[in-house]
Residue frames as qw, qx, qy, qz and C-alpha x, y, z in Angstrom:
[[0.000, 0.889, 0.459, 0.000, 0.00, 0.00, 0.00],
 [0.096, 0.417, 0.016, 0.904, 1.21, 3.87, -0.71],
 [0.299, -0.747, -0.453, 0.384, 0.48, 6.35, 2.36],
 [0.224, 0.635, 0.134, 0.727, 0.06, 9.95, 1.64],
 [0.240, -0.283, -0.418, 0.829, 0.60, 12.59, 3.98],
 [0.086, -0.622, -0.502, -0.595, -2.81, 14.59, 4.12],
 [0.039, -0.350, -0.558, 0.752, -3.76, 17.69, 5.94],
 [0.049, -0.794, -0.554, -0.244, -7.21, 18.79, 6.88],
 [0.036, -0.527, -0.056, -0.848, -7.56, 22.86, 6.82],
 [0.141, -0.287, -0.818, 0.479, -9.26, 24.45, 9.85],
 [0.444, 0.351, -0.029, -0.824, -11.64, 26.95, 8.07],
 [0.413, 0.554, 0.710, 0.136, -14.46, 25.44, 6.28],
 [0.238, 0.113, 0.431, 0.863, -15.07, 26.75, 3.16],
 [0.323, 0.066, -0.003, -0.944, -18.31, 28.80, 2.53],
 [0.684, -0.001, -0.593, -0.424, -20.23, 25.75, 1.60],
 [0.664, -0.451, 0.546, -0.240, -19.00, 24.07, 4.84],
 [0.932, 0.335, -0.128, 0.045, -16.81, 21.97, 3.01],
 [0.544, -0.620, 0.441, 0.354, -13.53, 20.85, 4.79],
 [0.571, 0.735, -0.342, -0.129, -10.37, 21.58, 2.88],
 [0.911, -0.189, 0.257, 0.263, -7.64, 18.92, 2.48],
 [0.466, 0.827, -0.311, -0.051, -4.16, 19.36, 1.31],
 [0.950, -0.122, 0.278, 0.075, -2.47, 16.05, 0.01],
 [0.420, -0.610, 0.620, 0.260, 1.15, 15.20, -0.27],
 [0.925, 0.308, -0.167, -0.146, 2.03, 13.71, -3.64],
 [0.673, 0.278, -0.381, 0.571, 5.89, 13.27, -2.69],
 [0.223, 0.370, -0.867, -0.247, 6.77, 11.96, -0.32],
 [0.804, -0.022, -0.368, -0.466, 5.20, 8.57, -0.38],
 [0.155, 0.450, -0.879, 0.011, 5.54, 5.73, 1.53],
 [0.472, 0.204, -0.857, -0.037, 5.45, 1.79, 1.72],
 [0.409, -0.457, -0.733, 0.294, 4.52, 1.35, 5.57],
 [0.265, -0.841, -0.385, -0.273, 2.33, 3.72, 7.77],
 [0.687, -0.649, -0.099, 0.312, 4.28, 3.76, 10.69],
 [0.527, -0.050, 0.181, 0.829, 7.40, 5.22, 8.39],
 [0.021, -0.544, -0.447, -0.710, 4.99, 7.90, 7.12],
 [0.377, -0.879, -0.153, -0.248, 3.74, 8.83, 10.53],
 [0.656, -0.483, -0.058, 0.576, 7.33, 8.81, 11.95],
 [0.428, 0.182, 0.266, 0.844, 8.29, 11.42, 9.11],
 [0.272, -0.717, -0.224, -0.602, 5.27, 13.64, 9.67],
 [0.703, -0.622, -0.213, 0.272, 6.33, 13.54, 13.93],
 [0.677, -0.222, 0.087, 0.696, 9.47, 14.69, 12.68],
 [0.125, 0.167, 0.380, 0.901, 8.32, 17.30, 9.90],
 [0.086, 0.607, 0.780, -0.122, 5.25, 18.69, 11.22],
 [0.140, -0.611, -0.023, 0.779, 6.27, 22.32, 11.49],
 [0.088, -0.432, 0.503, 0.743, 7.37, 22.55, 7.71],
 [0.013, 0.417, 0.821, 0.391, 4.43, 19.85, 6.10],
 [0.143, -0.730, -0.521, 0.417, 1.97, 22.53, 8.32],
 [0.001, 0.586, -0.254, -0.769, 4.03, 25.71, 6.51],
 [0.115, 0.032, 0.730, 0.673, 3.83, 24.02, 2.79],
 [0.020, 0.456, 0.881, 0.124, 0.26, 23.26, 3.23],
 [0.059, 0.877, 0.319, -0.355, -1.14, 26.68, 4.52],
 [0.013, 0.491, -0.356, -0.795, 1.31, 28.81, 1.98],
 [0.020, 0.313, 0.810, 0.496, -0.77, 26.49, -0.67],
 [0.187, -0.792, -0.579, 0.043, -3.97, 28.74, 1.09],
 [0.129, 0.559, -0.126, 0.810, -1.74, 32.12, 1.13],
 [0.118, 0.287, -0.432, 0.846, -2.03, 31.87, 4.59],
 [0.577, -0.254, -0.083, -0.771, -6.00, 32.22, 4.88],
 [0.884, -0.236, -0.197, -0.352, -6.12, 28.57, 6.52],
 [0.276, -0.678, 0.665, -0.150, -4.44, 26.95, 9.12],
 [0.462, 0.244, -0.838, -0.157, -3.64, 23.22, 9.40],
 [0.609, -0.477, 0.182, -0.607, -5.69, 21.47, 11.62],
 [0.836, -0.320, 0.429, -0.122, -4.58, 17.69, 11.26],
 [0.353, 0.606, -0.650, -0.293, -2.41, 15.59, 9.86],
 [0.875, -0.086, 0.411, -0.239, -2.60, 11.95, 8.78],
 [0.105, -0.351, 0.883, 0.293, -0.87, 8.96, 7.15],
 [0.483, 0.362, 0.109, -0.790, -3.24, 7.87, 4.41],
 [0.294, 0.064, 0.783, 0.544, -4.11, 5.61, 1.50],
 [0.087, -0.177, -0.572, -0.796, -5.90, 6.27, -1.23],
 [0.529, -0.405, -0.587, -0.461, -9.12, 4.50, -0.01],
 [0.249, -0.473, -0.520, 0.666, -8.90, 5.90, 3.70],
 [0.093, -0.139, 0.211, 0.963, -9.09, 9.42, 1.76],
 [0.367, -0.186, -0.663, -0.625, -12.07, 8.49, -0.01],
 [0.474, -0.489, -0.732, 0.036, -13.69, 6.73, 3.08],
 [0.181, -0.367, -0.431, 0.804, -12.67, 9.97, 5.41],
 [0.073, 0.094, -0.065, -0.991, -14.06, 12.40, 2.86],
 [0.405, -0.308, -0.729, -0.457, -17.35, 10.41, 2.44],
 [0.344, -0.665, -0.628, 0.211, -17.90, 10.45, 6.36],
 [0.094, -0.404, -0.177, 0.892, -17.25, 14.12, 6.55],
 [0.076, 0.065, -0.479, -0.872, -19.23, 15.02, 3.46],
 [0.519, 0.107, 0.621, -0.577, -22.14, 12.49, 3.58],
 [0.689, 0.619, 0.048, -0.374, -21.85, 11.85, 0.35],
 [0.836, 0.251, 0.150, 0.464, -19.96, 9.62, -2.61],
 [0.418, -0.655, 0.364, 0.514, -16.55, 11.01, -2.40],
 [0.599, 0.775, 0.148, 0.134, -15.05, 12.68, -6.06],
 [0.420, -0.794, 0.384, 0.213, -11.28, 12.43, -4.90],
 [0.882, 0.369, -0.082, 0.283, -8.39, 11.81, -7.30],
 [0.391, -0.860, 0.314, 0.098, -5.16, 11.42, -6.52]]
């Protein structure tokens, strides 16, 4: 399996839609290596992710992902089929 590093925003959007910003690189192999790198790098994966939002949104969480966690998180936050691609 492939784990992405995804953070959820802490502003909802006008719609009340929660914003995500996912990691294409890097990637990895086992979870546990993917949440030790994000322990280590939180500061700076937290800085990339809000300069992608100029600022306007903070980071609120970070996780170690696959594909079809993504898809299953954004379906229970949404309530709806999920229309993620990654």
């Amino acid at each position: 399996m492939t784990y992405f590093i995804v953070v959820m925003m802490q502003v909802l959007t006008i719609a009340g839609e929660v914003q995500f910003y996912i990691y294409t690189e890097p990637t990895f192999k086992e979870q546990d290596k993917c949440i030790e790198f994000v322990h280590k790098n939180n500061y700076s994966i937290g800085y990339e992710a809000a300069k992608q939002y100029e600022f306007k949104n903070k980071p609120h969480s970070l996780y170690c992902l696959t594909k079809d966690e993504m898809l299953e998180m954004r379906k229970k936050i949404e309530g709806k089929t999920p229309k993620l691609s990654v």
